[in-house]
C-alpha positions in Angstrom: -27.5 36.6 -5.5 -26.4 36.8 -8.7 -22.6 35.5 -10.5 -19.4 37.9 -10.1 -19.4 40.4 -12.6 -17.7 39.9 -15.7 -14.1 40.6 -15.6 -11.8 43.8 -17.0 -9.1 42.6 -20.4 -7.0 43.4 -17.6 -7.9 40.3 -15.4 -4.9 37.8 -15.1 -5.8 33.8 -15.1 -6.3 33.5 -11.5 -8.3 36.0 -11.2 -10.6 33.9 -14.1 -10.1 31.4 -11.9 -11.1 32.5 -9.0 -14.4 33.8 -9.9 -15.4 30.3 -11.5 -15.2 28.7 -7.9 -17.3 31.3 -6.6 -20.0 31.0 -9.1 -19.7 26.7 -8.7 -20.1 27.6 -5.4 -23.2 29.9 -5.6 -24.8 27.0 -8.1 -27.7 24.8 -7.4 -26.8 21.6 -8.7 -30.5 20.0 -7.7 -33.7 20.7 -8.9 -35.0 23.7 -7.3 -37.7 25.8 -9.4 -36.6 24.5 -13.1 -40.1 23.0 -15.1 -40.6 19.4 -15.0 -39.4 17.7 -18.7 -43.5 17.1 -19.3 -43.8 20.8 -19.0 -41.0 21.0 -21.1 -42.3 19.2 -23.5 -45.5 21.0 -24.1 -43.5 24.2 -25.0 -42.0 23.0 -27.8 -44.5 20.7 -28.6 -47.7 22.5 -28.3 -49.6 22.8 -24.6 -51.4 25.1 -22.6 -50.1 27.0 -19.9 -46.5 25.9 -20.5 -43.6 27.5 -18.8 -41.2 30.0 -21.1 -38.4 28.2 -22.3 -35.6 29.9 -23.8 -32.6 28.9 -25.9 -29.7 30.5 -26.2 -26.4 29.9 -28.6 -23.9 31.9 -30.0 -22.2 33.2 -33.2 -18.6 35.4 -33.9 -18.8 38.4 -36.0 -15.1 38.9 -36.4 -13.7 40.0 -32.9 -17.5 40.3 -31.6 -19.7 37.7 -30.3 -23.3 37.7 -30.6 -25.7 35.9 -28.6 -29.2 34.9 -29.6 -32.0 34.4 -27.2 -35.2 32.2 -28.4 -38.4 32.2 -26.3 -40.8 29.4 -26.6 -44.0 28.4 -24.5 -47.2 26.7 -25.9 -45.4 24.8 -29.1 -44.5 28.4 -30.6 -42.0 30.8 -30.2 -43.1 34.0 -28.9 -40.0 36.2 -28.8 -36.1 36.7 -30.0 -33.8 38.8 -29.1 -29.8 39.5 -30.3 -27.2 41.5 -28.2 -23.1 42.0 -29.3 -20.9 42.6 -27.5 -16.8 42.8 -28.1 -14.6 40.0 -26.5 -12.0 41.1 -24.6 -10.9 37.5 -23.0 -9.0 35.2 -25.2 -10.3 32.0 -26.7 -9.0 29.7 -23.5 -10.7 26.2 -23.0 -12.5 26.1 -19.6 -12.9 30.0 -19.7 -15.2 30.2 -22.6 -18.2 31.5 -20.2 -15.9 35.1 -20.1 -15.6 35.7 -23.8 -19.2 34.6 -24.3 -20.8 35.5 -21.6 -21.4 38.9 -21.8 -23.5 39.0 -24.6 -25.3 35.6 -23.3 -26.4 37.6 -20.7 -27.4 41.1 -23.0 -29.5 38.8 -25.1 -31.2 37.7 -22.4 -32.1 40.8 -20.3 -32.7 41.8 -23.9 -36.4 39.6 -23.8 -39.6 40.9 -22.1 -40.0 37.6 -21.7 -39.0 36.0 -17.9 -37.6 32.9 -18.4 -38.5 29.8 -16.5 -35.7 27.3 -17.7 -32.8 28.9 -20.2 -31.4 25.4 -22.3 -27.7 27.3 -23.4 -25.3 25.9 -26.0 -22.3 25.3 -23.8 -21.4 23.2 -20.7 -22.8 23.5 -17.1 -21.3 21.5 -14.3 -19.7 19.0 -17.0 -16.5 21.7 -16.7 -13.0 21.3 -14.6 -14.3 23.9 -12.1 -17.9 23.1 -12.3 -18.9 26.1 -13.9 -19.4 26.3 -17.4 -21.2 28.9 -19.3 -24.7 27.4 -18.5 -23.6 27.9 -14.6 -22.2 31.2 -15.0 -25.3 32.4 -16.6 -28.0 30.8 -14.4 -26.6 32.1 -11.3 -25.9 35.5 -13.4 -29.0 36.2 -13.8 -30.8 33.7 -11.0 -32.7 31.5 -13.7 -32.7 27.4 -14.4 -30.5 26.6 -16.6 -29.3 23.6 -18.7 -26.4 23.4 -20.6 -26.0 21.2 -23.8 -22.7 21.0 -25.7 -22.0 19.0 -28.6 -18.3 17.4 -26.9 -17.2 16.1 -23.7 -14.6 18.9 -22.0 -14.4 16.7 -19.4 -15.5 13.7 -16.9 -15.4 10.2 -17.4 -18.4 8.8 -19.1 -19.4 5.7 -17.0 -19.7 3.2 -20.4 -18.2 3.4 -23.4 -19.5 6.4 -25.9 -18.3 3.9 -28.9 -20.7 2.4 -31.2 -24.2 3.4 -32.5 -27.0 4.1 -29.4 -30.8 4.1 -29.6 -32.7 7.7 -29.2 -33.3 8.2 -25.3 -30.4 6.6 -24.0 -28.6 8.2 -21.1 -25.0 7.3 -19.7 -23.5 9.1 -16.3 -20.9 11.4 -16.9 -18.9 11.1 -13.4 -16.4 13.3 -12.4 -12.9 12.3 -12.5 -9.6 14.1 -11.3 -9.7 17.5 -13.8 -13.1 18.3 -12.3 -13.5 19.8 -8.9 -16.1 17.8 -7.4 -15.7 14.9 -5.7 -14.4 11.5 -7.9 -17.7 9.7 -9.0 -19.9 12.5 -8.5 -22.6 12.6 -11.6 -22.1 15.8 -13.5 -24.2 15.4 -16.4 -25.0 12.8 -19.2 -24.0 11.6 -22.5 -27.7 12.3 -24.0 -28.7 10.0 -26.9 -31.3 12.9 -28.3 -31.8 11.3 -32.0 -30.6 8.0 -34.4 -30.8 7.3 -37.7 -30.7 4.3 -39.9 -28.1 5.3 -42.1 -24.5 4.2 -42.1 -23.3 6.6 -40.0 -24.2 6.7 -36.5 -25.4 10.0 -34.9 -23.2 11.2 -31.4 -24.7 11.7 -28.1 -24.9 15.7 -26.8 -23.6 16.2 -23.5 -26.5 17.7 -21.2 -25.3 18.9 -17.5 -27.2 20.5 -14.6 -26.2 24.6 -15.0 -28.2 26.4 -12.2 -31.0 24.7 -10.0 -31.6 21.6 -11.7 -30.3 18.1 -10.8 -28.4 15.7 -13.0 -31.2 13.1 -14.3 -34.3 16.4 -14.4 -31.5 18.0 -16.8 -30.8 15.1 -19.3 -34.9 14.7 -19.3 -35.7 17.9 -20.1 -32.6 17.8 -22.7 -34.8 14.8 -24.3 -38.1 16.6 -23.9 -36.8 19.7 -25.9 -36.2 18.0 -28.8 -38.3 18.1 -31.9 -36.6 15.7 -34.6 -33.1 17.2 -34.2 -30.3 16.8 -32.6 -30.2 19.8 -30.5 -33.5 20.8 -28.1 -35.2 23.3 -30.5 -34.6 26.4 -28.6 -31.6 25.7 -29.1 -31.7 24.9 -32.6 -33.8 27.6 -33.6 -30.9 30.2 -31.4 -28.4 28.7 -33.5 -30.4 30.0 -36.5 -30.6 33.6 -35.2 -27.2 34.3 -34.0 -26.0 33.4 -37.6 -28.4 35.4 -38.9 -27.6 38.1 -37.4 -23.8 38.2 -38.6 -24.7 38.5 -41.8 
């Protein structure tokens, strides 16, 4: 069963509203089908037999946003796809899955690929109503997925973020009262993917459970995507393409 479909211009904020509890509601938030992080690991790292693993991020071409779609599986990546499409929902906090979402989802029906674990550029359960764009997209098209945003939209992180972290460190994110789920549940993690020893100390990315996946599966595999970035390569290397393509 897959997400609500994606709204008319028309659509009032309720209406937004209302179809982000339905997806939360429709969202695994445990692991149920997504690859183990070893299994992870070998498709961006070289393996045999890996599952796909595709990474997804997105790009504005004036009024248009364009969505990139990376597949990798055995250390390589064996496909990439781009779709546009034109936004017709504002840019609103907490709604971003609508003015993104649609060409998220073009780019990656656009593969002949099938995904086993999509790792998206956004937020999954991390989000007031527990459905961020990661959500909205793995229940659109019935897929793990795992989002990874670069800031905190909401939660309470359970230790302080300040100060400089080692690489693999992982702090709780717990809901708090702007999030729909109960107070203390643990929506994601602050994901210490990479430090340097330079002056200035590198932030965490925030790594959340988006659609059959658990909480501590998700921040693992957000580690095991990584290849000397920041970012989980798929990720990385989406970024790359959607600015490409608005060139």
């Amino acid at each position: 069963m897959g997400a609500p479909a994606w709204p008319d211009a028309d659509a009032d904020h309720e209406d937004l509203l209302a179809i982000q509890h339905r997806v939360a509601e429709r969202a695994v938030f445990e692991d149920a089908g997504a690859p183990t992080p070893t299994a992870v690991e070998r498709a961006v790292h070289g393996g045999r037999n890996s599952p796909v693993v595709v990474g997804v991020d997105q790009a504005f071409d004036g009024d248009d946003a364009v969505s990139a779609a990376v597949a990798m599986a055995d250390g390589r990546v064996i496909e990439r796809a781009t779709a546009e499409r034109e936004t017709t929902i504002p840019y609103i906090p907490g709604l971003l899955s609508f003015r993104e979402g649609p060409a998220v989802e073009a780019a990656i029906e656009a593969l002949t690929v099938e995904p086993d674990l999509l790792l998206i550029d956004g937020s999954g359960r991390i989000h007031y109503r527990q459905a961020g764009l990661a959500t909205h997209i793995g229940v659109a098209v019935e897929t793990p997925a795992v989002g990874v945003a670069k800031a905190l939209l909401c939660g309470r992180p359970r230790e302080s973020l300040a100060g400089r972290r080692p690489a693999g460190v992982q702090i709780p994110i717990e809901a708090d009262d702007e999030v729909t789920a109960p107070e203390g549940t643990i929506v994601g993690h602050a994901v210490q993917t990479r430090q340097f020893d330079s002056p200035r100390a590198i932030n965490p990315v925030f790594v959340s459970p988006g659609h059959r996946v658990g909480h501590r599966r998700a921040a693992r595999i957000g580690l095991a995507a990584c290849d000397g970035y920041k970012l989980p390569e798929p990720i990385r290397l989406a970024d790359h393409a959607a600015g490409r393509a608005t060139e």
